[in-house]
KEKE-3310 file (N, C-alpha, C; in steps of 0.2 Angstrom, whole numbers, plus 5000, padded with zeros to 4 digits):
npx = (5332:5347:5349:5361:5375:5389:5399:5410:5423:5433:5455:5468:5480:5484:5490:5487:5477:5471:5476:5469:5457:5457:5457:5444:5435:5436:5432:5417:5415:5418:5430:5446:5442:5448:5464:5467:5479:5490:5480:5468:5457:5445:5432:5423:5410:5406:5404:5410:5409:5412:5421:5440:5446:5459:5456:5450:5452:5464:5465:5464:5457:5443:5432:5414:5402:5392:5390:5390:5394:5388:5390:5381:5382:5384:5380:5375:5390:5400:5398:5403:5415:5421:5418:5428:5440:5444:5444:5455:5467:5467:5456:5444:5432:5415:5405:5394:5396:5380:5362:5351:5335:5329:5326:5318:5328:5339:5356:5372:5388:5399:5413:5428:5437:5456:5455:5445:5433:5415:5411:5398:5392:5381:5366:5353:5346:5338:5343)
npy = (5353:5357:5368:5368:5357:5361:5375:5383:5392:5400:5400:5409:5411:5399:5399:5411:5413:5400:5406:5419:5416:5406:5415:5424:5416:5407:5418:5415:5401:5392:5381:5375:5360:5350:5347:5349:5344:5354:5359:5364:5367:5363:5371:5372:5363:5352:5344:5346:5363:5374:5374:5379:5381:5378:5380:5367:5365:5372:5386:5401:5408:5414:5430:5428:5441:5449:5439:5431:5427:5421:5418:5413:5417:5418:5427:5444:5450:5441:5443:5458:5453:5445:5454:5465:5457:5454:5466:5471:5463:5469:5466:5475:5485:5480:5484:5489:5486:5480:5485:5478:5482:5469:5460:5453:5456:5455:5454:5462:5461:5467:5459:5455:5443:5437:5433:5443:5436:5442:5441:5438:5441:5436:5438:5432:5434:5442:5458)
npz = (5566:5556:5544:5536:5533:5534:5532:5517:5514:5505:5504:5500:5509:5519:5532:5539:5538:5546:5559:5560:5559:5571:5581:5581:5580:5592:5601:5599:5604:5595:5589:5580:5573:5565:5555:5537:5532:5522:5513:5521:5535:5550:5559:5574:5586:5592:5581:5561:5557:5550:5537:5530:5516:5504:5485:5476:5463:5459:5456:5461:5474:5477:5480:5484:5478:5484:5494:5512:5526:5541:5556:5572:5588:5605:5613:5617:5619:5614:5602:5601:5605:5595:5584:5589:5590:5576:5571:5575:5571:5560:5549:5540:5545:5544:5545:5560:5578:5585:5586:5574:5562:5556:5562:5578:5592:5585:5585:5579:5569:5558:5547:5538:5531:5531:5517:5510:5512:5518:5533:5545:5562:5573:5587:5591:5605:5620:5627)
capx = (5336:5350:5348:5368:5381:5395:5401:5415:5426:5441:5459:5475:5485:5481:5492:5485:5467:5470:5478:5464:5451:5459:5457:5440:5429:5435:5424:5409:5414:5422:5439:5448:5444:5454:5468:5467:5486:5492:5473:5462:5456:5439:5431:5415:5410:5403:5403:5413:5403:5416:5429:5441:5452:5462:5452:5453:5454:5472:5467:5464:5452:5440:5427:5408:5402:5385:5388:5392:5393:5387:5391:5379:5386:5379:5379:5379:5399:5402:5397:5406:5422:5423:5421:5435:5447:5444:5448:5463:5470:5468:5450:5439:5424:5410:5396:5398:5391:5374:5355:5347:5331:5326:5323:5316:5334:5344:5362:5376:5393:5401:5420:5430:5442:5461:5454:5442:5426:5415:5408:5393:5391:5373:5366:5347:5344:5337:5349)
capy = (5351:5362:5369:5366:5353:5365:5381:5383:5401:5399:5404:5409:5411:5395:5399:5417:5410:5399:5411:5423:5411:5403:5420:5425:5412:5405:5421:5412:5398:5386:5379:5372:5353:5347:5352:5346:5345:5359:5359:5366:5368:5363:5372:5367:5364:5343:5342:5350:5364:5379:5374:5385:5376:5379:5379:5361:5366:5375:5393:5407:5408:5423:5431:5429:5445:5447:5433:5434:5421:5424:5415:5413:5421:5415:5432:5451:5452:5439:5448:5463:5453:5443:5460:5468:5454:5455:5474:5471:5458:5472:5466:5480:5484:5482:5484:5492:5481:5484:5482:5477:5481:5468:5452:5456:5457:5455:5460:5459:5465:5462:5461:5455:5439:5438:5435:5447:5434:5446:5438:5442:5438:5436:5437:5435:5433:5448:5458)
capz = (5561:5552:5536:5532:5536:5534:5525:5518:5511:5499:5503:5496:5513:5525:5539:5538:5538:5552:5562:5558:5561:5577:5585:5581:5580:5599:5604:5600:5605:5590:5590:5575:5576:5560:5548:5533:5530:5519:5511:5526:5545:5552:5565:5576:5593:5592:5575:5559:5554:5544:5534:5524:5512:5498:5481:5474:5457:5459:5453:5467:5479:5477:5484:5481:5477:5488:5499:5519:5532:5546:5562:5578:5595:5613:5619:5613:5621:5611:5596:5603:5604:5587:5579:5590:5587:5570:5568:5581:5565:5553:5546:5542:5550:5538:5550:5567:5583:5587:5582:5567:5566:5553:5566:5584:5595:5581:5588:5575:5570:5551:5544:5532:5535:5525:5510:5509:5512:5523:5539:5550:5569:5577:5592:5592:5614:5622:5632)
cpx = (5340:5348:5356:5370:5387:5393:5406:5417:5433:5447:5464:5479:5483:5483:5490:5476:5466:5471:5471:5457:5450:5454:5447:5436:5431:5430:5418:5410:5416:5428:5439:5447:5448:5457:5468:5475:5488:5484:5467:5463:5445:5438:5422:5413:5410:5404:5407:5409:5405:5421:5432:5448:5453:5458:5455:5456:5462:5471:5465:5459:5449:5435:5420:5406:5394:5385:5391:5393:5393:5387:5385:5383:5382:5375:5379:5386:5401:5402:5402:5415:5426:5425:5427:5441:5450:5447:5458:5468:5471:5462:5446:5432:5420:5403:5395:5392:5386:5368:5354:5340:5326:5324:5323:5323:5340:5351:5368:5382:5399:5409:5422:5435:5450:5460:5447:5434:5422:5411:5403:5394:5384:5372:5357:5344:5342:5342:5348)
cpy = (5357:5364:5366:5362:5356:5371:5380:5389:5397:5403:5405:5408:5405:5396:5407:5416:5408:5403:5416:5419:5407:5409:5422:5423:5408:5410:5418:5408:5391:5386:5375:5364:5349:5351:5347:5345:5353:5361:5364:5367:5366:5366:5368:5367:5355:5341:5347:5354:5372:5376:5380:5381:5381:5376:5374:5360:5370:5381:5396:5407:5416:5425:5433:5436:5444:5442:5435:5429:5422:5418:5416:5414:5419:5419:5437:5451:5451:5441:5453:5459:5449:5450:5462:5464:5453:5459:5475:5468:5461:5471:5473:5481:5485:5480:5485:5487:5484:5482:5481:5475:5476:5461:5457:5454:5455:5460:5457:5464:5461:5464:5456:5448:5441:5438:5437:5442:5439:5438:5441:5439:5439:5434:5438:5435:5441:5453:5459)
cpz = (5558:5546:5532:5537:5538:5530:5526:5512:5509:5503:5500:5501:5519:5531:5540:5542:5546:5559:5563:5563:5570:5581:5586:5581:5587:5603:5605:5601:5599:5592:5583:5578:5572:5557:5544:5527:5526:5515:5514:5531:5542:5558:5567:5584:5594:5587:5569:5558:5548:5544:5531:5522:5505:5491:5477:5467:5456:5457:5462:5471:5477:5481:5479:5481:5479:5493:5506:5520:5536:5552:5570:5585:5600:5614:5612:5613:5617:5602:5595:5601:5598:5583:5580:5590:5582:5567:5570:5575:5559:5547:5548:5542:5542:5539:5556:5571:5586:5583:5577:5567:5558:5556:5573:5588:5590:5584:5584:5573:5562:5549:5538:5533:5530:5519:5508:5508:5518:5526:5541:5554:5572:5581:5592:5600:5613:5625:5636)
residu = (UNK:UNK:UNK:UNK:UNK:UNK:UNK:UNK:UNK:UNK:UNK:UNK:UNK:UNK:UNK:UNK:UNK:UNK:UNK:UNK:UNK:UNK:UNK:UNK:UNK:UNK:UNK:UNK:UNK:UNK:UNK:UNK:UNK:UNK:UNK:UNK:UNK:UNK:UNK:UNK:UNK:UNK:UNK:UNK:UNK:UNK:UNK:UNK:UNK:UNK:UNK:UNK:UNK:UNK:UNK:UNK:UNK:UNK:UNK:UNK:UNK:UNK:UNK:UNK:UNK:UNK:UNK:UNK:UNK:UNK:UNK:UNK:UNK:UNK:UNK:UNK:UNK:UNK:UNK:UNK:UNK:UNK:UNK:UNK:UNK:UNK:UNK:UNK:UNK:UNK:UNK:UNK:UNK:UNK:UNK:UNK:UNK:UNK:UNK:UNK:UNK:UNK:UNK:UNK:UNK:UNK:UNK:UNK:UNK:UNK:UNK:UNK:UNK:UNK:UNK:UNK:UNK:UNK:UNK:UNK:UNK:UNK:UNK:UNK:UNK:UNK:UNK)
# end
């Protein structure tokens, strides 16, 4: 069983997001399965599983302060290549790729997306 159905990050730019998003999240292995007209995208593999929409109340999207969102990765590479698509886009590194030694193979790589929600990428396999 999963813990969540989705997540979802707030934005102010949608066609910036998607774009954004298109790019680095196909590394691991998602694809946009819906748009939500001018409102959103869903991405996923089988199932929707992140959104990023436009915050339904009308004011601004911001960023939680402490929160991350961290994504699962097949592979280390894929690790490797989220983050460097990421930086390629102008998001800044906020965690270089490589070990963490607080789970046993923990291998992950952290950034920031357009509106400044930070990411994680995770790879717990061996290598």
């Amino acid at each position: 069983m999963s813990v969540f159905t989705h997540v979802t990050v707030g934005t102010n730019d949608l066609n910036k997001a998607r774009q954004f998003y298109d790019a680095v999240l196909a590394k691991i292995g998602l694809k946009r399965i819906a748009d939500l007209g001018e409102n959103g995208s869903i991405w996923g593999v089988d199932k929707p599983s992140f959104f990023v929409l436009k915050p339904v109340d009308g004011k601004p999207a911001t960023v939680g302060n402490g929160g991350t969102v961290c994504f699962e990765a097949p592979d280390r590479s894929s690790v490797a290549a989220f983050h460097e698509t990421a930086l390629s886009l102008g998001s800044p590194d906020e965690g270089a790729v490589g070990p963490r030694n607080w789970a046993p193979n923990a291998f992950a790589a952290y950034t920031r997306d357009p509106d400044g929600n930070k990411l994680g990428v995770y790879c717990f396999k061996p290598e």
